[in-house]
VEXLOTI-142064 format. One record per residue (C-alpha): residue number from 0; x, y, z; chain. Coordinates in nm, 3 decimals, padded with zeros to 5 digits, always signed. Each point is the difference from the previous one (the first is absolute). Layout:
N
+-----+---------+---------+---------+--------+
| num |       x |       y |       z | cadena |
+-----+---------+---------+---------+--------+
| NUM |       X |       Y |       Z |      A |
...
+-----+---------+---------+---------+--------+
//
This chain:
362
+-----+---------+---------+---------+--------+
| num |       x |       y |       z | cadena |
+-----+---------+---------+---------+--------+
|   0 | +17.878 | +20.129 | +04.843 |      A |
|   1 | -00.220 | -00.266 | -00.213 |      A |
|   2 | -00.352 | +00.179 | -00.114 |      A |
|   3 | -00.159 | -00.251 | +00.238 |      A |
|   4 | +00.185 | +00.138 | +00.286 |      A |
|   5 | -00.044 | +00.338 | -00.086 |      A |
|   6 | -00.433 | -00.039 | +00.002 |      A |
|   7 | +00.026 | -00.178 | +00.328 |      A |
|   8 | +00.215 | +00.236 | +00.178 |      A |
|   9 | -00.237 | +00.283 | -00.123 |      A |
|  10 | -00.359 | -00.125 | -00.033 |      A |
|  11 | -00.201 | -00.160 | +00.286 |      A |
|  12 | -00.015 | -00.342 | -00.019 |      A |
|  13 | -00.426 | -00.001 | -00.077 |      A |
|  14 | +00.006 | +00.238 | -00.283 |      A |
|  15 | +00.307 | -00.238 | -00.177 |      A |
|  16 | -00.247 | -00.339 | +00.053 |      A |
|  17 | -00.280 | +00.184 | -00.147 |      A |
|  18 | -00.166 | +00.023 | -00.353 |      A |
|  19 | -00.046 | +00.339 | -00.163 |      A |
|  20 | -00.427 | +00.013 | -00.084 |      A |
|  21 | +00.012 | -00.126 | -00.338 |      A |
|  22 | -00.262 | +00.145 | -00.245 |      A |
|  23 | -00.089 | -00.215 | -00.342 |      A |
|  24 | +00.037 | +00.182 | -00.318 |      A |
|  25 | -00.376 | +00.034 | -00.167 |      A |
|  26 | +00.154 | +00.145 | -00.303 |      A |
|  27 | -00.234 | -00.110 | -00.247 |      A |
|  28 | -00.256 | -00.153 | +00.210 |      A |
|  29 | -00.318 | +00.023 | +00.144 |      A |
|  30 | +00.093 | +00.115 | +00.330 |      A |
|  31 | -00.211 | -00.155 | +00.295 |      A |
|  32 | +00.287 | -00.088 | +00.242 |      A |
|  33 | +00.024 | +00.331 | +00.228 |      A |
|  34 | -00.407 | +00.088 | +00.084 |      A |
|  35 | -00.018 | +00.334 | -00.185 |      A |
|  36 | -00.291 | +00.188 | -00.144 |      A |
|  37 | -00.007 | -00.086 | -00.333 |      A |
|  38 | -00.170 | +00.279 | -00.068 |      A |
|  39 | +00.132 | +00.334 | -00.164 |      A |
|  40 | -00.125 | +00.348 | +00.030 |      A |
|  41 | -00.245 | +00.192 | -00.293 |      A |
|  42 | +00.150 | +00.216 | -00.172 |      A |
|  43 | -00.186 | +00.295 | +00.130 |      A |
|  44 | +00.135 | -00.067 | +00.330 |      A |
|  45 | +00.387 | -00.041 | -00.121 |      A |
|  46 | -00.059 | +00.327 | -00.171 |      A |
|  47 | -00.105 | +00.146 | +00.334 |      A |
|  48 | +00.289 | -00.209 | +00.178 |      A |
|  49 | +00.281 | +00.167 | -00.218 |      A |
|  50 | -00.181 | +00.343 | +00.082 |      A |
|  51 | +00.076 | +00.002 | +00.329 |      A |
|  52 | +00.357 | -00.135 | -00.067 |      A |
|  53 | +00.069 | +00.273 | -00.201 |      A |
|  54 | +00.150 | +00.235 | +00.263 |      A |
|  55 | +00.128 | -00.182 | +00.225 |      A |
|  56 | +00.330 | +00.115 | +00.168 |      A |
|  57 | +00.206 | -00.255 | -00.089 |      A |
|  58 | +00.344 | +00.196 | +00.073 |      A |
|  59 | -00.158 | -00.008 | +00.398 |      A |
|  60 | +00.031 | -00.234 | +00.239 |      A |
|  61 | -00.407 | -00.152 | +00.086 |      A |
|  62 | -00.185 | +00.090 | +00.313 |      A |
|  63 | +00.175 | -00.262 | +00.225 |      A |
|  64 | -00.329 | -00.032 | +00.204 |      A |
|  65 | -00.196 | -00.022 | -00.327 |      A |
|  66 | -00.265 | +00.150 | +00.171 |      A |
|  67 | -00.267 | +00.087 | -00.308 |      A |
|  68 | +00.016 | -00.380 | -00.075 |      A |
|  69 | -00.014 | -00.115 | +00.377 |      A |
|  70 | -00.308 | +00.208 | +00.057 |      A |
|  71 | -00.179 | -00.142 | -00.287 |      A |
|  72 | +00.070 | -00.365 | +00.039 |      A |
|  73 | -00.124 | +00.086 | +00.388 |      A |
|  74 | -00.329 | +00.163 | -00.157 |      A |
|  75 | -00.055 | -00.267 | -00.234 |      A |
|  76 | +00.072 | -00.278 | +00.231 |      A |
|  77 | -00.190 | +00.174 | +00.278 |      A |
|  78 | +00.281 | -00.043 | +00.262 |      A |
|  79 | -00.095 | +00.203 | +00.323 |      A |
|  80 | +00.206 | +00.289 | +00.055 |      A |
|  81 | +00.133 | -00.144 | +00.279 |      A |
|  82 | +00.203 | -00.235 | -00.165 |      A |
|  83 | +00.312 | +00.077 | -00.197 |      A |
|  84 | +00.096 | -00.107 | -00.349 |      A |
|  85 | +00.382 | -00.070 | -00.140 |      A |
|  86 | +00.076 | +00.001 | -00.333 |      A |
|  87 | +00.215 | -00.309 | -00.140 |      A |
|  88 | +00.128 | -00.087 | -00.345 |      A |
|  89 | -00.193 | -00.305 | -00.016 |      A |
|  90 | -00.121 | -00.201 | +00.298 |      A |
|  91 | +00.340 | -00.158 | -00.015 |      A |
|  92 | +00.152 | +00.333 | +00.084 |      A |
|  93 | -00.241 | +00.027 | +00.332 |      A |
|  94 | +00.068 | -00.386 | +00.092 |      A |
|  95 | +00.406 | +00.034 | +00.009 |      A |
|  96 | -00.046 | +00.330 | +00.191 |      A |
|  97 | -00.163 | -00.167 | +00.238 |      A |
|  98 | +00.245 | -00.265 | +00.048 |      A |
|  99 | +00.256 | +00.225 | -00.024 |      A |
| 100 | -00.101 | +00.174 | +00.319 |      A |
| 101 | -00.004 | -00.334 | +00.217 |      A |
| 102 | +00.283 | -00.065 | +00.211 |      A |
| 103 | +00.236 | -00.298 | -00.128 |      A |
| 104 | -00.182 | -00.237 | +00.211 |      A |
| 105 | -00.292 | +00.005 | -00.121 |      A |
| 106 | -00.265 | -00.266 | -00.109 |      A |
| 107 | -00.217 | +00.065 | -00.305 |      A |
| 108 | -00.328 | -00.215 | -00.040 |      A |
| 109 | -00.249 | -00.068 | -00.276 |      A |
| 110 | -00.216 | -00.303 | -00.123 |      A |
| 111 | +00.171 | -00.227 | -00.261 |      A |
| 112 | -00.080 | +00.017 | -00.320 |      A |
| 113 | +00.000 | +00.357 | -00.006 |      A |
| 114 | +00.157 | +00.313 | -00.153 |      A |
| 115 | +00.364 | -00.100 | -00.054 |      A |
| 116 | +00.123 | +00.387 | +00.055 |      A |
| 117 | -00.064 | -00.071 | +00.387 |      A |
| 118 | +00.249 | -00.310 | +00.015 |      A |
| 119 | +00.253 | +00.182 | -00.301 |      A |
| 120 | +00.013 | +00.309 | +00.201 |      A |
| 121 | +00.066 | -00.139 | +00.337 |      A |
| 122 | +00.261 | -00.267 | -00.090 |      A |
| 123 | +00.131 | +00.294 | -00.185 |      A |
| 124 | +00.035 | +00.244 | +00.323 |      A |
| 125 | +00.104 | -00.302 | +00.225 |      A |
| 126 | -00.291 | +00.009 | +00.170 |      A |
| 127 | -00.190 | -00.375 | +00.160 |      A |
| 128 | -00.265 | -00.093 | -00.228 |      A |
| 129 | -00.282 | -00.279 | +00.097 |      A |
| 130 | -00.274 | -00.105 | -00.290 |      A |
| 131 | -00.259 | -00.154 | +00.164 |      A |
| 132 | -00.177 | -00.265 | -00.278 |      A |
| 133 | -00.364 | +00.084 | -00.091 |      A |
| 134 | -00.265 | -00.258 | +00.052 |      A |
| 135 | -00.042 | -00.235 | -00.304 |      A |
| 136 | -00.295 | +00.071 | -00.208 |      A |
| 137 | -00.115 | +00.299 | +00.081 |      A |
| 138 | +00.302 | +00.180 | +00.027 |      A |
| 139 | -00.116 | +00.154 | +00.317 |      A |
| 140 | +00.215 | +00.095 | +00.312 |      A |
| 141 | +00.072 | -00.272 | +00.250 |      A |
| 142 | -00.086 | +00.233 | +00.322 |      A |
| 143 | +00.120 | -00.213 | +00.213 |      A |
| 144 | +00.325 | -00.067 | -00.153 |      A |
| 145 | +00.005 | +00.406 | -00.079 |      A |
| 146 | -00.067 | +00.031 | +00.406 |      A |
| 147 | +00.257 | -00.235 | +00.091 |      A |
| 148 | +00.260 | +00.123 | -00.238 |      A |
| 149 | -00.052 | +00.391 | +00.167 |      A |
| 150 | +00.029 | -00.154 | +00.362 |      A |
| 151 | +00.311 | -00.208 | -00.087 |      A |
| 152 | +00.186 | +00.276 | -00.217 |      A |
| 153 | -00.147 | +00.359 | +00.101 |      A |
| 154 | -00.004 | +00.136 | -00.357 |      A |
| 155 | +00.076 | +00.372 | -00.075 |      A |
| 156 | -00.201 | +00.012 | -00.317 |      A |
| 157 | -00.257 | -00.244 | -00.130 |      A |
| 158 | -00.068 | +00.031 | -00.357 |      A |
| 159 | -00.415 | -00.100 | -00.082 |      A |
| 160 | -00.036 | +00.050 | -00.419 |      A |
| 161 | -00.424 | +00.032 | +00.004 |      A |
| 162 | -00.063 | -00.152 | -00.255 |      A |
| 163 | +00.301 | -00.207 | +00.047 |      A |
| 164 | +00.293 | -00.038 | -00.315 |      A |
| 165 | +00.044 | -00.272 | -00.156 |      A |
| 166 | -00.317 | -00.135 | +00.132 |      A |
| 167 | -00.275 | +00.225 | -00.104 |      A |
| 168 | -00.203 | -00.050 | +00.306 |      A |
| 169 | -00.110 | +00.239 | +00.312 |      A |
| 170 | +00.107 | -00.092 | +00.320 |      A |
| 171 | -00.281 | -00.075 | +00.293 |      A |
| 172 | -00.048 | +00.335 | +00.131 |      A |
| 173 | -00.075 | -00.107 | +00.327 |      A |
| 174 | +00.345 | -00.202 | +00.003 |      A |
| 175 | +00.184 | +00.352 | -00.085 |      A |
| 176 | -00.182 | +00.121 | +00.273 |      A |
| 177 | +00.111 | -00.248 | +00.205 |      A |
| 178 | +00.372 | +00.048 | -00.145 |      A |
| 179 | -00.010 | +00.362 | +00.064 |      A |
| 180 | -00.064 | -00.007 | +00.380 |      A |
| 181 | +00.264 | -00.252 | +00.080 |      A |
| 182 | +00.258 | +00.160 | -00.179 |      A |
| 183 | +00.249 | +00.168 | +00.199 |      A |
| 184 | +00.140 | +00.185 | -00.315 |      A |
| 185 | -00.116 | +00.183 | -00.322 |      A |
| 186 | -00.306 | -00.207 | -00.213 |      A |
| 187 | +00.021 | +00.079 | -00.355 |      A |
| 188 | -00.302 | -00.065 | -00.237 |      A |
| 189 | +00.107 | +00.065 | -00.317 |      A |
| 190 | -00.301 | +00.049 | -00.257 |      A |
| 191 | +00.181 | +00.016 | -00.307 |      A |
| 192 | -00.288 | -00.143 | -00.153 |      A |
| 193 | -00.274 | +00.152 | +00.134 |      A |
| 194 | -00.147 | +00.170 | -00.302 |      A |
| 195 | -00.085 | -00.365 | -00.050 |      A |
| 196 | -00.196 | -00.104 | +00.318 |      A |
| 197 | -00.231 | +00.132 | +00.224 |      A |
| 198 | +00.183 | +00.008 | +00.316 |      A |
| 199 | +00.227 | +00.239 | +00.172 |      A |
| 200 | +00.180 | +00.087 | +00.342 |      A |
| 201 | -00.014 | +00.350 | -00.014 |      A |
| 202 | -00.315 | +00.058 | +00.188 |      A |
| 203 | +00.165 | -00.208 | +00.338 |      A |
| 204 | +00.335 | +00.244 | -00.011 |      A |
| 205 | -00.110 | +00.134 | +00.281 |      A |
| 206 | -00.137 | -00.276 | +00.183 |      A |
| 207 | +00.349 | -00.176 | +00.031 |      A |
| 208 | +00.379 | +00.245 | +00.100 |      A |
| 209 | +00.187 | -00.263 | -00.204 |      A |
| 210 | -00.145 | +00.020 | -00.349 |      A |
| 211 | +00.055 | +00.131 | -00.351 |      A |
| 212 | -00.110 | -00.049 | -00.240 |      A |
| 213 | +00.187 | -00.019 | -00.330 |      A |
| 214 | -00.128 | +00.044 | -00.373 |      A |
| 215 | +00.158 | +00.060 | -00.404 |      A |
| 216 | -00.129 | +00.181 | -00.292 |      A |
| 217 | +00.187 | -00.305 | -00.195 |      A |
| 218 | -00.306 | -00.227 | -00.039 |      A |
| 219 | -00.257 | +00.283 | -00.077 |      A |
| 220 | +00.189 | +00.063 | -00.308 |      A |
| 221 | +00.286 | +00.217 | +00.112 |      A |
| 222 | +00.271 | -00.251 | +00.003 |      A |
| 223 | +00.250 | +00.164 | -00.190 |      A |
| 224 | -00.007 | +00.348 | +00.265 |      A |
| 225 | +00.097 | -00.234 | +00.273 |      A |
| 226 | -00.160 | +00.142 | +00.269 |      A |
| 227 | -00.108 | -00.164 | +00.328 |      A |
| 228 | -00.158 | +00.162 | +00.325 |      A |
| 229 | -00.065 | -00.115 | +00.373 |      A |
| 230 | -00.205 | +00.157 | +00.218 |      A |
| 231 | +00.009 | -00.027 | +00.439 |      A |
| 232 | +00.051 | +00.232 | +00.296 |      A |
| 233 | +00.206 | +00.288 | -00.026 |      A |
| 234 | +00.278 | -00.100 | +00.197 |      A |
| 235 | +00.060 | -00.313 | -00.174 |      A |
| 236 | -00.007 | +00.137 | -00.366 |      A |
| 237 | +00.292 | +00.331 | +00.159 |      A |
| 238 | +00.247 | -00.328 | +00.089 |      A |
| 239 | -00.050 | -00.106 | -00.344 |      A |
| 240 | +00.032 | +00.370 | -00.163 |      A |
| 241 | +00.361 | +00.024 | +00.200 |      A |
| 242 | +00.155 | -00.313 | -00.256 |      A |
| 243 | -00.207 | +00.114 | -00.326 |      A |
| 244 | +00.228 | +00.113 | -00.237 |      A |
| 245 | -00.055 | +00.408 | -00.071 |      A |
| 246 | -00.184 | +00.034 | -00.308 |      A |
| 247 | -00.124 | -00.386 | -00.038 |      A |
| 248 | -00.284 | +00.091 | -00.226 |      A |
| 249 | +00.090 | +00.212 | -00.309 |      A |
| 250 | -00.177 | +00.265 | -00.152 |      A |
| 251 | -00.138 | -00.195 | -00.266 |      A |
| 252 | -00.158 | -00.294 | +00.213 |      A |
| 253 | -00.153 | +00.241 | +00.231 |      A |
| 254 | -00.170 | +00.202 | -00.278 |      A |
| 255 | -00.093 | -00.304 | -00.217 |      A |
| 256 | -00.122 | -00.195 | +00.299 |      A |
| 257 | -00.227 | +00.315 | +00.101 |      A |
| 258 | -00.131 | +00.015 | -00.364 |      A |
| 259 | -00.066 | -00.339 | +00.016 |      A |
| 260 | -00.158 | -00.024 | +00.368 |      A |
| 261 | -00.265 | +00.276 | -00.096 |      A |
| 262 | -00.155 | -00.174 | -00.288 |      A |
| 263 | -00.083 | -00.292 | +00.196 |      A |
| 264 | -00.292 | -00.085 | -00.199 |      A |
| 265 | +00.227 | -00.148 | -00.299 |      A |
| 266 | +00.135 | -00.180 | +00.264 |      A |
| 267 | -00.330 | -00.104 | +00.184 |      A |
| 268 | -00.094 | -00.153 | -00.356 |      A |
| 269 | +00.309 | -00.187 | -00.090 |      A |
| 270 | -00.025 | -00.146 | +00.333 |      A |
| 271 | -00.364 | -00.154 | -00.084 |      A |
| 272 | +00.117 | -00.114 | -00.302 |      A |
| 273 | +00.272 | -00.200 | +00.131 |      A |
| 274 | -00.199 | -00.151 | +00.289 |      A |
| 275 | -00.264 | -00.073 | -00.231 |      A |
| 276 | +00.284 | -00.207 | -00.235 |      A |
| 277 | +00.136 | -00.162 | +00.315 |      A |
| 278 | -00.325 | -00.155 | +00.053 |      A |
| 279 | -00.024 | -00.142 | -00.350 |      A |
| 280 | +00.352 | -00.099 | -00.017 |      A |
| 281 | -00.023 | -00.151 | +00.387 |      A |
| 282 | -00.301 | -00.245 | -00.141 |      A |
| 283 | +00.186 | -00.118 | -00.343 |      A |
| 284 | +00.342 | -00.103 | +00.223 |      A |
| 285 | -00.266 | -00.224 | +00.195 |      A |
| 286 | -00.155 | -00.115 | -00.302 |      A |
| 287 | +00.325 | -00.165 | -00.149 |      A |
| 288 | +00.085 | -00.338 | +00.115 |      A |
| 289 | +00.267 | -00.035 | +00.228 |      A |
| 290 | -00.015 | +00.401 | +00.098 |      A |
| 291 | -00.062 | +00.121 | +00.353 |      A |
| 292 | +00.001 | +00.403 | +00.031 |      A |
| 293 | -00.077 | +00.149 | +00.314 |      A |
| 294 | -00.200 | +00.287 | +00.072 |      A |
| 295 | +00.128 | +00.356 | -00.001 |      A |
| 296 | -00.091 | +00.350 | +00.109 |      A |
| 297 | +00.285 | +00.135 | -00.144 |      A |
| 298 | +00.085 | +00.015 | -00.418 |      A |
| 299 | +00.171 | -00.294 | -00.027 |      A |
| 300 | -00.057 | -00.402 | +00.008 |      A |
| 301 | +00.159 | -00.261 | +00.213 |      A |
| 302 | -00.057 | -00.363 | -00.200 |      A |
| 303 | +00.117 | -00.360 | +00.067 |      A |
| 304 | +00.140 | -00.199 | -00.281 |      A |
| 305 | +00.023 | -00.367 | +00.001 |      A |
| 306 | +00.260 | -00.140 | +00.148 |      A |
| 307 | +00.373 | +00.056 | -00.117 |      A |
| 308 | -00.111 | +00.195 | -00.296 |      A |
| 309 | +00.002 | +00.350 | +00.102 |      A |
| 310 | +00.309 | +00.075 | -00.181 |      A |
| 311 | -00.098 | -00.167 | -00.311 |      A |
| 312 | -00.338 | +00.164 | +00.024 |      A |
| 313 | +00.172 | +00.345 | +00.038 |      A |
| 314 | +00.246 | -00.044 | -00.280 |      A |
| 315 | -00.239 | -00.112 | -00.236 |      A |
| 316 | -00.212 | +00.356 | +00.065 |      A |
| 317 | +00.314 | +00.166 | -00.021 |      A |
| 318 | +00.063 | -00.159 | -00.319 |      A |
| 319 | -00.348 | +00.115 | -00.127 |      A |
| 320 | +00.079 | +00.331 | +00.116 |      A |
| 321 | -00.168 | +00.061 | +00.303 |      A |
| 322 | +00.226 | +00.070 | +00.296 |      A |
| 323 | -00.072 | -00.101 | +00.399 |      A |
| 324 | +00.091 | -00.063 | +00.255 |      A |
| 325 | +00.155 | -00.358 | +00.155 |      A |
| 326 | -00.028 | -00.043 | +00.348 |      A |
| 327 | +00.058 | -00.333 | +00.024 |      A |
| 328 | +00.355 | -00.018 | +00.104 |      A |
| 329 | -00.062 | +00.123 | +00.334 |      A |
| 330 | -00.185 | -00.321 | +00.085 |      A |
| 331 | -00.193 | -00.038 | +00.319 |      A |
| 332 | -00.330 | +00.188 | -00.066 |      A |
| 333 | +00.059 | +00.085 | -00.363 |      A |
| 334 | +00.183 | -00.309 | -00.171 |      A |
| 335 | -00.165 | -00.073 | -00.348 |      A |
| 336 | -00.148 | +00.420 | +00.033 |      A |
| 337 | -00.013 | +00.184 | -00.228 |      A |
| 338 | -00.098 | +00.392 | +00.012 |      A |
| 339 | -00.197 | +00.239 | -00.282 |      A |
| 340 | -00.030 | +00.327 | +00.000 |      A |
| 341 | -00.384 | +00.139 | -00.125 |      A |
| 342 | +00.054 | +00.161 | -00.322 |      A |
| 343 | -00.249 | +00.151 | -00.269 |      A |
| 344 | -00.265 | -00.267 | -00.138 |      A |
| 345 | +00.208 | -00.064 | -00.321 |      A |
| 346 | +00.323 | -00.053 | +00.217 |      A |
| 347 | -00.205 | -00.255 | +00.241 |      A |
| 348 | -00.097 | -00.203 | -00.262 |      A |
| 349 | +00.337 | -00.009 | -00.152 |      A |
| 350 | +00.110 | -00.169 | +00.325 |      A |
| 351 | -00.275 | -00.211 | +00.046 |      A |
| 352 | +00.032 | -00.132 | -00.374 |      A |
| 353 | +00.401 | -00.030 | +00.072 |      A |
| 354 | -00.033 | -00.198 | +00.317 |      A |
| 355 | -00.317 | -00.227 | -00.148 |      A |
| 356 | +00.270 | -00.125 | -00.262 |      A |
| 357 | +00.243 | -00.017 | +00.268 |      A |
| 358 | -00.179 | -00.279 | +00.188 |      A |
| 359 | -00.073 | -00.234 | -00.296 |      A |
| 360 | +00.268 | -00.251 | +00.061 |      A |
| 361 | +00.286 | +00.000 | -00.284 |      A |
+-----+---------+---------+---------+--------+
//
């Protein structure tokens, strides 16, 4: 049997007409591609860190329910008690366990452009998947489209990002609203980036049986724990517990991520600083002739290029050693985008210098 034959007799045929998720090597870069806090931790505070790693248990297996960490991110993020919280390895983790618990039949739905771990995951787990475009300009959500599209296809999960990725923007509340009481299924909001924006979901959990609400340490300035959490009704969150892996959060994240979690004033601060440097770097892309950037609650930039020379553009930052991130070859809404991640001042205006050379004409 030819190798060919051999991966189609075994593997389904989505998985073998996908991609993997590529991820560019910054080696040597300034690294504004992936929205991280750029931002490290004083010294004090990795002294205290190590502390508390200092005994921990590593020849046992981790609470599997993590429940330390769990009730501190529900303190912090004053969830009611009500509610209960799962654990995931990064939002990803939460978002295929999700979609793993669907039947085969059924339909996922989110607005297009939007997180691309929605689509990879459900084309992934053969499941239907319907992106419904955003409206041009403002990136918002075409409600009536979004209305239609749940009529016509009776979603199991739809997948809201508040602020929405790649666009940077919040969604019309009142359209989620909307949304959320015509949906037949599950309504995610996923506020990965709500350090960044002052808007959240979490006060209506109770006001609607078919929310959660889903959030990630990532963009606070955990990334590298790779933790995510979503929060809803009890009996939702126990089907999701039954597919969890055992042990899905190691020792290490869960005491780390604690750490972290309790001095939220570092992270309070670092969080300021970046908004503030959003703001500044927000009004220099719409300084520059021929730039467009859109606004954003979240800590990263959306910005239009001129036409057919987002690729140029992006290599010649690249080239000057700034890393981003090129949207533009998934046309519609973002052909000739571009997308930069808020750094630290000096990092900003490394970019801003690179892509100011980058649009003088050679």
């Amino acid at each position: 049997m030819s190798e060919n034959n051999l991966l189609s007799s075994i593997f389904r045929k989505e998985v073998l007409a996908m991609s993997a998720y590529k991820v560019a090597d910054a080696t040597g870069l300034i690294k504004l591609d992936a929205m991280e806090n750029p931002y490290g931790w004083p010294e004090d505070i990795k002294a205290n860190w190590l502390e508390t790693l200092k005994d921990c248990p590593l020849n046992r297996y981790p609470d599997p329910e993590a429940r330390h960490l769990t009730a501190t991110i529900k303190r912090l993020n004053q969830i009611p008690e009500q509610f209960d919280v799962l654990l995931g390895n990064g939002s990803d983790e939460i978002i295929q366990l999700l979609l793993m618990a669907l039947p085969s039949n059924a339909c996922v739905l989110a607005p297009d452009p939007g997180f691309v771990m929605y689509k990879q995951l459900s084309l992934c787990l053969g499941l239907t998947y319907h992106g419904i475009p955003l409206l041009a300009g403002s990136f918002d959500l075409d409600l009536p489209a979004m209305l239609e599209a749940i009529e016509q296809h009776q979603p199991s999960v739809i997948f809201l990002a508040y602020p929405n990725n790649p666009t940077g923007n919040l969604f019309s509340e009142a359209s989620i609203r909307e949304i959320i009481k015509a949906a037949k299924g599950l309504v995610i909001i996923d506020e990965a980036y709500a350090p960044f924006a002052d808007a959240s979901f979490i006060d209506s959990l109770g006001q609607y049986d078919n929310l959660l609400v889903m959030r990630t340490v990532s963009k606070l300035g955990l990334a590298g724990l790779r933790l995510g959490y979503i929060a809803g009704k009890p009996d939702i969150i126990e089907q999701l517990h039954k597919i969890r892996l055992p042990y899905n959060i190691n020792s290490l994240t869960q005491i780390s991520a604690d750490f972290a979690l309790s001095n939220k004033a570092l992270f309070d601060q670092q969080t300021q600083n970046i908004c503030a440097e959003r703001s500044i770097v927000f009004n220099r892309l719409n300084a520059l002739n021929g730039i467009t950037a859109y606004p954003s609650a979240a800590n990263f930039i959306l910005f239009k290029t001129p036409e057919n020379r987002a690729n140029e553009i992006f290599a010649s930052i690249k080239q000057q050693g700034v890393l981003i991130k090129n949207l533009s070859a998934q046309g519609g809404l973002l052909a000739d985008c571009l997308r930069v991640t808020v750094g630290k001042p000096e990092e900003n205006t490394a970019f801003l210098t690179a892509l100011t050379r980058s649009l003088v004409t050679p």
